[in-house]
N, C-alpha and C positions, 0 to 999 in steps of 0.2 A: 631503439635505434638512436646514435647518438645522432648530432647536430650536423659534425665533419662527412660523416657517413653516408647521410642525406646531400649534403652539397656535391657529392664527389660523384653519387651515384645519380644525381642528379643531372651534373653536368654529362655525365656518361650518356644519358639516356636522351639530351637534348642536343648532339654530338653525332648520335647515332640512328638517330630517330629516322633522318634524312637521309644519309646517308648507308651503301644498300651492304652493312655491316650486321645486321640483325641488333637492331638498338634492346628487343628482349634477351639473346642469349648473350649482350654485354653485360646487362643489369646482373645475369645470373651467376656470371665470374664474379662480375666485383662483389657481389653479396658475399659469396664464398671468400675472396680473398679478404673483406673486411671485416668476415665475423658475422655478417648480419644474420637474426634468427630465420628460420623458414618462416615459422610463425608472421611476419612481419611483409612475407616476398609480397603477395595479389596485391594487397590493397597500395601499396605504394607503388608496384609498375600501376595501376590504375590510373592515380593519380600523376605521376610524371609523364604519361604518356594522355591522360588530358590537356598536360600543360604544354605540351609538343604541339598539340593539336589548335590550343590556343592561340602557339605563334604560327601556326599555320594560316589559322584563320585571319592574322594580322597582316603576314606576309599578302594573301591572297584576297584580302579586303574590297578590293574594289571589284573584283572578278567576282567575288560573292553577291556583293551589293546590284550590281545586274544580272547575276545568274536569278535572286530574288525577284527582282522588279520584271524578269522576262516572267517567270515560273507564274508570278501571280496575277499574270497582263492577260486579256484575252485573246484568244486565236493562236494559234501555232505559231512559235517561234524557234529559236537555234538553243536559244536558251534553256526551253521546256524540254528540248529534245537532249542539253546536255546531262541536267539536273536528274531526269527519267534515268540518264544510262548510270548514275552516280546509284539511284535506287537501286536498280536491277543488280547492280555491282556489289550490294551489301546483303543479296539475297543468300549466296554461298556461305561467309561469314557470320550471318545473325541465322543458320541452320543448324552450324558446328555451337556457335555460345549458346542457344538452348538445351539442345539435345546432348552435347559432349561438353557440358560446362565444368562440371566434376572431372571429369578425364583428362583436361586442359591443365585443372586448378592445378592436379597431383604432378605435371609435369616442371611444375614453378616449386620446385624443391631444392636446387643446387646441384642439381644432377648434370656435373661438368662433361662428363664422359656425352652425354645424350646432345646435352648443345654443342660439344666438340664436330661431332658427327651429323648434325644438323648445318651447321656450320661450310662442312665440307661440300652441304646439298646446293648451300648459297652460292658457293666457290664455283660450283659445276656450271649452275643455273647462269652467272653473269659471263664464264668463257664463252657460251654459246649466241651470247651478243658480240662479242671479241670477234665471233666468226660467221657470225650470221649479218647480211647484207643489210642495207639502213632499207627501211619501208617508207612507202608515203600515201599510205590507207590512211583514210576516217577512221575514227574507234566507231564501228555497229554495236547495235544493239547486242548482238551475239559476242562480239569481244570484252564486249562491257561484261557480261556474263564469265564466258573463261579467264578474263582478267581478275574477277571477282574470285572465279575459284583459288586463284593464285592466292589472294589476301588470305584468305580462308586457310590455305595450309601453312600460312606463315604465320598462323597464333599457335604452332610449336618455336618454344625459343630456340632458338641459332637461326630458322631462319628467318632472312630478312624480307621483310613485309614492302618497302619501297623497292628492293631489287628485285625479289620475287615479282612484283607485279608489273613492271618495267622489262623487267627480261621475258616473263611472258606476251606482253604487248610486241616485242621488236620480234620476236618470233614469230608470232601470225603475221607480223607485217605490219604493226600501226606505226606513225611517224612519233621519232623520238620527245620532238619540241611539246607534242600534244599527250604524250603517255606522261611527261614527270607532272603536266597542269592536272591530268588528269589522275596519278597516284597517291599526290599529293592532298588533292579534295576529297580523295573517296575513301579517306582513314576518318576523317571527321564524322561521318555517320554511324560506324559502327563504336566507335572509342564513346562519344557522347550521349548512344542505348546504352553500351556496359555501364557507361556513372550513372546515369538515369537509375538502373535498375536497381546501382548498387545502393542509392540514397532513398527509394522507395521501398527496399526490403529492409533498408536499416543494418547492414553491414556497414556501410560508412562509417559511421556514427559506433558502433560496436568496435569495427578494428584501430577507427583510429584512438579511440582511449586507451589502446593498448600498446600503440607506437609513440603516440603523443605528437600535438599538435603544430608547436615549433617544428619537428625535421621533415613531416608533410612541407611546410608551407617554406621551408630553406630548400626541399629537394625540386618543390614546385618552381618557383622561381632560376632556382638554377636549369633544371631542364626548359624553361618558357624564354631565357636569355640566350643560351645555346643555342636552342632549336632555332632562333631565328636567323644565327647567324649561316647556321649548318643548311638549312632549306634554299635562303637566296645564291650558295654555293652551290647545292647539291643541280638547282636549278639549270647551270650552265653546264655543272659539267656531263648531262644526264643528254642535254642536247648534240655535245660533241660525239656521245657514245661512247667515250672512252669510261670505260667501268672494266676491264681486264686487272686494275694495280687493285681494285676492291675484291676480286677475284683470287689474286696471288696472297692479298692480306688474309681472306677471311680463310683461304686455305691454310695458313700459318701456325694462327689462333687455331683453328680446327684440330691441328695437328697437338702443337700443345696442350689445349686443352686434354684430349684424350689418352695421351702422354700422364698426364696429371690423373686422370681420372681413374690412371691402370695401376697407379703407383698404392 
């Protein structure tokens, strides 16, 4: 992978990450349009998509820093009760990465036609927020859960992992302002198992002498600069509800994609 290549797909990935475009079935056009190897796709969405997570973690910093000091305080707090639903949220997602990790992997091939059409599920999924009434529910424990499931089908590329779980949320009813805090925090648990595992099994270290270490750390940075900008955006506009022009977009791209993929 050259250097350009990483930066680009980088910037893609920290751009999209937030925004409820499927920040994976971006990565997997531009690979295709830029030439990158298959060989090359996991371990770099890996990595840019840790580095998403990291400006997440920066963006939401202080939310964190007392979601910890409640978590680890005694007696029941709001805090323990948020952190729990972030757990339960990663149940769905770390069932599918064990058990269908292989399954997953084969789908991060450049198979434009497959994210074209995933794509179109995004499209679907955020009109029904366009037309579905604003809630002003608590996320339960049980939302926490179906919200999770949403995460969970959105580790196919196209679709998108922050729309998906947000459009799921406004659906049952949760309030807007409180689904993007909360889709936003509950990527960090599952994205920092997958690196975890991947540096304990020694894939890391394996794939990356094969992409080399410069456009890891060009594509890291560029997705970790992005995302931050893309997140404190995505933040407001996820409160307004307005995600219908994400809708009209990702159907577009769908459309060509698939167009492409017929050819």
């Amino acid at each position: 992978m050259e250097s350009w290549q990483a930066f680009l797909l980088g910037l893609i990935q920290g751009l999209t990450e937030f925004l409820p475009v499927s920040s994976s079935g971006h990565l997997e056009l531009g690979k295709v349009l830029f030439g990158v190897e298959a060989t090359e796709n996991l371990l770099f969405t890996v990595i840019v998509h840790a580095a998403t997570v990291l400006s997440t973690i920066v963006v939401f910093r202080k939310d964190i820093l007392n979601l910890l000091k409640g978590f680890f305080s005694k007696g029941n707090n709001p805090e323990k009760m948020f952190v729990g639903k972030l757990l339960v949220s990663a149940i769905p997602v770390a069932f599918v990465g064990f058990l269908l990790k292989d399954v997953i992997e084969q789908l991060f091939d450049g198979n434009i036609l497959f994210v074209g059409a995933m794509l179109l599920v995004t499209a679907s999924l955020l009109s029904f927020t366009y037309f579905k009434k604003k809630g002003n529910r608590e996320i339960t424990w049980r939302d926490s859960f179906i919200i999770g499931i949403g995460q969970a089908i959105a580790v196919l590329p196209g679709v998108s992992r922050s729309g998906t779980t947000i459009a799921v949320g406004m659906i049952i009813g949760n309030k807007p302002a409180d689904l993007a805090r909360f889709s936003f925090l509950m990527v960090i648990i599952p994205i920092l198992g997958e690196l975890f595992l991947d540096v304990v099994g020694g894939d890391l270290v394996t794939s990356a002498s094969e992409i080399g270490v410069m456009p890891l750390i060009i594509g890291a940075l560029s997705a970790f600069i992005s995302g931050l900008l893309a997140c404190k955006w995505m933040i407001n506009i996820v409160k307004k509800g307005k995600l219908i022009w994400f809708a009209i977009y990702c159907a577009i791209v769908g459309l060509i994609a698939i167009s492409c993929g017929l050819l």
